[in-house]
C-alpha positions in Angstrom: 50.7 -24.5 17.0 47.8 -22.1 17.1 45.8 -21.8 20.2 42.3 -23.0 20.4 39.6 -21.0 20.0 37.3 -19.8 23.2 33.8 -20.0 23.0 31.0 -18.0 24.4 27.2 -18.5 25.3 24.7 -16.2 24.6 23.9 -15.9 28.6 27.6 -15.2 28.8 27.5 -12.6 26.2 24.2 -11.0 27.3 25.9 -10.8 30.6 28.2 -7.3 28.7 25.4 -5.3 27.3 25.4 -2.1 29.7 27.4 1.1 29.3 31.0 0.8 30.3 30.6 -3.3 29.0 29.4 -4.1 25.7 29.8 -6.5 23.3 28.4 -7.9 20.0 28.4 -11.0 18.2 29.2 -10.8 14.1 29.4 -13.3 12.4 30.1 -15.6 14.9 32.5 -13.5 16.5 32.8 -11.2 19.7 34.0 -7.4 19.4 34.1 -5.3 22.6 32.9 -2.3 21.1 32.5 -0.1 25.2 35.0 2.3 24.4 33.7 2.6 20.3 30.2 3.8 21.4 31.6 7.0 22.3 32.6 7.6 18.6 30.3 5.3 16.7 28.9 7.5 13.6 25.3 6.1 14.1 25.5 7.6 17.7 25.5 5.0 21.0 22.0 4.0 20.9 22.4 0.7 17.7 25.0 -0.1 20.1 23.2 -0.2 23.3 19.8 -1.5 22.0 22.1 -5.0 20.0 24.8 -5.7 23.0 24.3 -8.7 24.5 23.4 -10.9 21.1 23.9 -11.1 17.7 24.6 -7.9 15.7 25.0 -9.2 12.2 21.8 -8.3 9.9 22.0 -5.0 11.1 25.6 -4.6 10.9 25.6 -5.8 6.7 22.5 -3.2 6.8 24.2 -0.4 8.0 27.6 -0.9 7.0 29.7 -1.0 3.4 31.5 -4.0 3.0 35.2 -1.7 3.2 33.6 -1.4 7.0 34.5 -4.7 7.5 38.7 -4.2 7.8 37.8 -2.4 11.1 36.2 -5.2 13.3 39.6 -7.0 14.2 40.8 -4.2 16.4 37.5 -4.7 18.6 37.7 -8.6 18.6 38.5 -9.2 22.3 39.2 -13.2 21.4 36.3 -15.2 21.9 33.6 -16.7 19.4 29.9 -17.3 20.1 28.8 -20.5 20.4 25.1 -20.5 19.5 25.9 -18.6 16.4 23.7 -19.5 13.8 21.6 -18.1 10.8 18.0 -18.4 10.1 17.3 -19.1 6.6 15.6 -15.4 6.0 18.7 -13.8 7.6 20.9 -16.2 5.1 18.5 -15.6 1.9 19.1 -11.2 3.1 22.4 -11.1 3.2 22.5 -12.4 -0.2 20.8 -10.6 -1.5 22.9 -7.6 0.0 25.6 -9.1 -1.7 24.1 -9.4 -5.3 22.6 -5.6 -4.9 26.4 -4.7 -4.1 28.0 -6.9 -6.8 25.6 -4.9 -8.8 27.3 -1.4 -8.0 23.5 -0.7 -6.7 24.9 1.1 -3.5 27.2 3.2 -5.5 25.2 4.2 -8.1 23.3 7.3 -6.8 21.4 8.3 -10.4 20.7 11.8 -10.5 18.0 12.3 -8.3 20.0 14.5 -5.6 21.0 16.9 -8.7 17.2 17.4 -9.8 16.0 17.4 -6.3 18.5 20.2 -5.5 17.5 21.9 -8.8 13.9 22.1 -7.4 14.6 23.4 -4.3 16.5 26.2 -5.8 13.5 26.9 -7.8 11.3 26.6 -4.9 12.9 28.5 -3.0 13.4 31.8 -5.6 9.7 31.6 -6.7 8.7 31.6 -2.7 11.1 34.4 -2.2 10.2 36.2 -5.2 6.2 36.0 -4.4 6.9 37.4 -0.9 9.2 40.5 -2.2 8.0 41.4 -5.4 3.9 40.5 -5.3 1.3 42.3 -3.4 -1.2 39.6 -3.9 -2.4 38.2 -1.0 -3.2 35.2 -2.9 0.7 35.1 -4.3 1.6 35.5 -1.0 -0.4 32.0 0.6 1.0 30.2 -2.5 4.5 31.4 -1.8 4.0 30.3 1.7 2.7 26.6 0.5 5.8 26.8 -2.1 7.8 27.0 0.8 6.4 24.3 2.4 7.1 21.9 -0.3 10.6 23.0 -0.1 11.1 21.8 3.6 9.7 18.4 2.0 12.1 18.5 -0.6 15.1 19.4 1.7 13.7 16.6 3.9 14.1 14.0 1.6 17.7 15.2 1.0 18.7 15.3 4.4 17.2 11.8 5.1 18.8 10.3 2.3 22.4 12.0 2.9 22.2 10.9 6.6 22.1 7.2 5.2 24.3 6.7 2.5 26.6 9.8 0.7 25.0 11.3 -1.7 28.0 14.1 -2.8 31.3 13.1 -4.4 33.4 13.6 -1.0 32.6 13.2 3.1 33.1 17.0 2.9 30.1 17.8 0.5 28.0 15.1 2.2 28.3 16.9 5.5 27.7 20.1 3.6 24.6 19.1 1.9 23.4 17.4 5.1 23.9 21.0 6.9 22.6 22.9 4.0 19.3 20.6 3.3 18.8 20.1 7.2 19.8 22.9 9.5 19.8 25.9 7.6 17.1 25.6 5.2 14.4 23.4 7.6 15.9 24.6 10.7 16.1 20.7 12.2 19.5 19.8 13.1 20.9 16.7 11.3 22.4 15.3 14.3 19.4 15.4 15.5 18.3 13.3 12.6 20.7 11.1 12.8 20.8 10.4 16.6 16.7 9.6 16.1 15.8 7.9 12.7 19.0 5.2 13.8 17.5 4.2 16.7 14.2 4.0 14.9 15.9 2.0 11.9 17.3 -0.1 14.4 14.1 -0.9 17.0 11.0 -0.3 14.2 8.1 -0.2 16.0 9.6 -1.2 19.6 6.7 0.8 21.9 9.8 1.5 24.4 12.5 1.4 22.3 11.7 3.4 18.7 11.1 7.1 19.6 8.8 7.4 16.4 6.2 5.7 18.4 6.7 7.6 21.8 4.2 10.8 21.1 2.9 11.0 24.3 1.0 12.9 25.3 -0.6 13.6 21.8 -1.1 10.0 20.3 -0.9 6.3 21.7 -0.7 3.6 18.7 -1.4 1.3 21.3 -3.0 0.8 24.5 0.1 -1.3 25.6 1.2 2.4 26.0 -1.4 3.3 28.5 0.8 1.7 31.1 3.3 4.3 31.4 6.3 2.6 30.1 9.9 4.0 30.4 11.3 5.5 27.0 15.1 3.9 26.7 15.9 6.5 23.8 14.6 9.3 25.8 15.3 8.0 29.3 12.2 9.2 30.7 8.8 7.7 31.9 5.9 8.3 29.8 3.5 9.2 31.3 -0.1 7.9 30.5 -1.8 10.8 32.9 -5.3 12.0 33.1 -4.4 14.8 30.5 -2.7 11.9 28.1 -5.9 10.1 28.5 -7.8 13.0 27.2 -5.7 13.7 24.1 -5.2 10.1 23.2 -9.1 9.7 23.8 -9.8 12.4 20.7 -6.4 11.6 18.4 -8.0 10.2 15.6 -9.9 13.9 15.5 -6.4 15.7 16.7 -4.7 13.9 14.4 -4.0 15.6 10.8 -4.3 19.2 12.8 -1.8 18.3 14.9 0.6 16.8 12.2 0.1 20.4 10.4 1.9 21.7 13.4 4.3 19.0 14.0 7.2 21.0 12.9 7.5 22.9 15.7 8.6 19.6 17.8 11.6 18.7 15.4 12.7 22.8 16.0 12.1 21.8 19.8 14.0 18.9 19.7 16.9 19.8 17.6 17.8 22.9 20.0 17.2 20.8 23.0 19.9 18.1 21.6 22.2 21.1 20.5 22.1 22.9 23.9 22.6 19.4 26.5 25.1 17.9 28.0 25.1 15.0 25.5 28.1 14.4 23.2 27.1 16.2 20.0 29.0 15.7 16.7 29.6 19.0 14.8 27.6 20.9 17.8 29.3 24.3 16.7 28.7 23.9 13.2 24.6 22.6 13.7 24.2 25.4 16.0 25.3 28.2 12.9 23.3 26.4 10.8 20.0 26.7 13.1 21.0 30.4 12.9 21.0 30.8 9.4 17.5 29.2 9.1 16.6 31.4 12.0 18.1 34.7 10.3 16.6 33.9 7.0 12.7 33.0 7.5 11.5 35.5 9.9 13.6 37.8 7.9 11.2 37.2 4.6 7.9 36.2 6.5 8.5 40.3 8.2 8.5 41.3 4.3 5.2 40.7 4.1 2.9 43.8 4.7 0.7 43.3 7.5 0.4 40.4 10.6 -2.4 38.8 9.0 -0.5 37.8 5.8 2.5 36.4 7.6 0.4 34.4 10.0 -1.3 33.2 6.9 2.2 32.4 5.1 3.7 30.5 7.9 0.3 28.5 8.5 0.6 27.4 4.5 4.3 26.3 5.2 3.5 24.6 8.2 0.1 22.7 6.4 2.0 21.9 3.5 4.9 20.1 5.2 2.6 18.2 7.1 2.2 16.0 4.5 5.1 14.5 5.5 5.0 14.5 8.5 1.7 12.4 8.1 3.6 10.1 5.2 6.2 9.5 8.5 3.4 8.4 10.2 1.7 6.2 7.8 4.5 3.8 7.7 4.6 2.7 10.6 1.3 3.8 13.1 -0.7 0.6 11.8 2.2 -1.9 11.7 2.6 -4.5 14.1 4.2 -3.2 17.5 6.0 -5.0 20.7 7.5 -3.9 23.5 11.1 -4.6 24.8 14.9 -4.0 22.9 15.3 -5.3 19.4 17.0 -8.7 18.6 19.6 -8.8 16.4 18.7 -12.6 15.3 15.2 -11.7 13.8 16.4 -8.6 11.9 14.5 -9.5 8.5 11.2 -10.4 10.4 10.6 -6.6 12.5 11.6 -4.5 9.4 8.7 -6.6 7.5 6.4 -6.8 10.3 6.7 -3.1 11.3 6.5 -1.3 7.9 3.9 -0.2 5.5 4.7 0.5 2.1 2.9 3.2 -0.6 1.7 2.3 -3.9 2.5 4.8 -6.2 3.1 5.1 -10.2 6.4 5.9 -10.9 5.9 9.7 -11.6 5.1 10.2 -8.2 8.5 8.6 -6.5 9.0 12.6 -6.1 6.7 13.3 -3.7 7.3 10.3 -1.5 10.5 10.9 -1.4 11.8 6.3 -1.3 9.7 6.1 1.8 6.3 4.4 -0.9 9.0 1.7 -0.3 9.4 1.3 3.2 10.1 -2.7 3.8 12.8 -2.1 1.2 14.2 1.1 2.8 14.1 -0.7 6.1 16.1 -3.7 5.0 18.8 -1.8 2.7 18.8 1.7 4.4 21.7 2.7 2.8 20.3 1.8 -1.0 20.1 5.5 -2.8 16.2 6.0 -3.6 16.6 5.3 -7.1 17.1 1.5 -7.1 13.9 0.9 -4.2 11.5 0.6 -7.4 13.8 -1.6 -9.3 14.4 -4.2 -6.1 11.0 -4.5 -5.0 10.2 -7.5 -6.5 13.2 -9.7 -5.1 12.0 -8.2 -1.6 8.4 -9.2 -2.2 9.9 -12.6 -3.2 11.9 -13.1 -0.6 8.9 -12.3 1.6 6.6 -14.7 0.2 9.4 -17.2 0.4 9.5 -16.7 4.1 6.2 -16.2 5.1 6.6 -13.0 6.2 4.4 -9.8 5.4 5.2 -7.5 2.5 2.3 -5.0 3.6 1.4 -2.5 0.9 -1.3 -0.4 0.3 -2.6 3.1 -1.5 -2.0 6.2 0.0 -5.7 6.7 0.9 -6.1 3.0 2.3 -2.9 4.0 4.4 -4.7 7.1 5.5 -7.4 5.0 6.8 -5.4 2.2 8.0 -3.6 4.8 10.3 -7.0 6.7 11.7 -8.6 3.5 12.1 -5.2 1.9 14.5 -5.6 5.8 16.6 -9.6 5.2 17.0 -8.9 2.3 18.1 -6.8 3.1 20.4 -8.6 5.9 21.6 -11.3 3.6 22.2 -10.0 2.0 24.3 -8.3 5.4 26.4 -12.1 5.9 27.1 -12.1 3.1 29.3 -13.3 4.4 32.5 -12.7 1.1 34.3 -8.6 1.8 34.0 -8.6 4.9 35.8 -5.3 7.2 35.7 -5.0 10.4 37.9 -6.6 13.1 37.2 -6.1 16.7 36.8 -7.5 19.6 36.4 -8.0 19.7 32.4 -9.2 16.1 32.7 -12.0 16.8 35.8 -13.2 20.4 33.7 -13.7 18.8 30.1 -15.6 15.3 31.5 -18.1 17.0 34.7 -21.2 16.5 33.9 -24.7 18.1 35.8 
């Protein structure tokens, strides 16, 4: 006679959601998952942020179906009792299921073979304009040239971080090395350890680090109360100097995206050389080191300071395209503050994502993210099949209410310049006053 099943609430469960204790609920059952954070591949933070509740929708996001066979050696015996599925969760995971019945996750086109193909063509013409031109025209173009390769590599390295996009684990991790650290200099694991947490708490104020830019841009004033970063662990810090910058972003802002690079170097060395448990660390470290061999090595080929200053400046401004596109995706989408909930999965992807319209011809150049709601909801669907699903996403939007927000790359421009005004706006609010400094008191003294 088998024993009877043990039941727990969702106070109970929320009661094991810090480090040392967690626990998730799929599918109507409870996995203790404290020792798997350790080694989970998405890194600890999905983890962390969903303990405590319902993990499901994020889990059939993330997951393959053959990740399934793994759960019962984390099931620690009980079954949640308030389990239960909304009708947009139900009408998702369906949908999952048809797009996998349909081979769509497995079918990867040919996009990573032509995308590669470019780079390689990128990269000689760049190298070849730098060596064997004295133009300094040739030279700025070379330099742009290059910038469009980081783009290109970008796109690579996003994709191969969500789904595999070689033949074998082996090539995957190759390409995501080669794409990532040694021909954009941004470590992968890096990548990874970020754009999941962002994937999994979209537009969260205090939990998505995509939105925590202090103290360069506020998306909202809910930010101008100095709220603690859980990704990064730190306060930020809405000071006097904050103030300023915020107060000016919507001037600040496409200058400072030209630059933005810079941070993801910062960042991925930082990661590489803490104390935090880094995946590969050895291997992302020689792979920083072969970016950082190879493009000073070409930019002191050119003949004088001037031109390589101008070269680096057109690599810089030309990748900062996308790091605006980034940007435009999410800046003017609905925000909140506190961890993500595993129960309304479907309805924070929708709310907290913007979409591009593009004609097809120009899929390139966005690179899948012109479909944002859709990447959101099936992050690990190759780029290829986002046009082709759009409209059951769309549908399945209407159907629920929900937003399936959409618009040109232009009105997304604006949209995103208009949510920093705003906010800076409202930064200019004299009545809120935040310590000052010395910046602050030398920019705003008047007589």
């Amino acid at each position: 006679m088998s024993e009877p099943k043990r039941y727990i609430t969702s106070e109970e469960l929320k009661k094991h959601k810090k480090p040392g204790d967690l626990w998730i609920s799929i599918q109507g059952k409870v996995y203790d998952v404290s020792e798997w954070v350790n080694h989970h591949p998405g890194g600890e933070h999905p983890l962390l942020n969903l303990a405590g509740q319902d993990a499901t929708d994020a889990f059939v996001a993330f997951h393959p179906g053959t990740a399934w066979q793994y759960l019962d050696k984390f099931f620690n015996g009980f079954y949640f009792e308030d389990y239960s599925v909304s009708d947009a969760s139900n009408d998702y995971r369906k949908l999952v299921y048809e797009f996998s019945k349909m081979g769509l996750f497995d079918k990867k086109g040919h996009t990573v073979f032509f995308t590669m193909c470019f780079i390689i063509i990128l990269f000689a013409v760049s190298v070849y304009g730098v060596l064997c031109c004295e133009s300094p025209l040739v030279h700025l173009i070379s330099g742009g040239l290059m910038g469009f390769l980081w783009i290109q590599s970008g796109w690579l390295g996003h994709d191969s971080g969500h789904y595999q996009i070689m033949l074998t684990p082996g090539l995957n991790r190759f390409a995501q090395v080669l794409t990532g650290n040694c021909l954009a200099g941004i470590s992968i694991e890096w990548w990874k350890w970020n754009h999941n947490s962002h994937h999994i708490a979209c537009n969260s104020l205090d939990y998505d680090p995509d939105l925590q830019h202090l103290p360069f841009f506020a998306v909202s004033s809910k930010l101008f109360s100095s709220i603690t970063s859980y990704f990064y662990d730190r306060k930020l810090n809405f000071d006097s100097f904050a103030r300023f910058l915020v107060s000016n972003q919507h001037f600040t802002f496409y200058p400072v995206m030209c630059f933005a690079r810079i941070n993801l170097w910062a960042q991925s060395f930082i990661l590489l050389f803490s104390d935090r448990k880094v995946p590969n660390r050895i291997q992302e470290i020689f792979g920083l080191l072969v970016f950082w061999i190879w493009y000073p090595l070409l930019v002191s080929c050119l003949p004088s300071w001037s031109e390589r200053l101008m070269f680096v400046i057109a690599s810089f401004t030309v990748c900062g395209i996308q790091h605006v596109q980034f940007c435009l995706n999410h800046f003017s989408s609905s925000v909140y503050v506190g961890p993500p909930k595993g129960n309304d999965w479907f309805e924070k992807q929708t709310n907290g994502t913007l979409g591009i319209k593009c004609s097809s011809w120009m899929d390139w150049f966005h690179g899948g993210l012109q479909f944002q709601v859709e990447h959101h909801l099936f992050p690990r669907l190759p780029r290829c099949h986002l046009r082709k699903i759009s409209p059951f996403v769309e549908e399945l939007c209407k159907k629920h209410g929900l937003p399936y927000n959409c618009a040109s790359f232009w009105e997304a421009n604006v949209m995103t310049v208009t949510t920093l005004k705003n906010a800076a706006m409202q930064a200019r609010d004299f009545t809120k006053p935040v310590p000052r400094n010395l910046v602050w008191e030398a920019v705003n003294t008047h007589g």
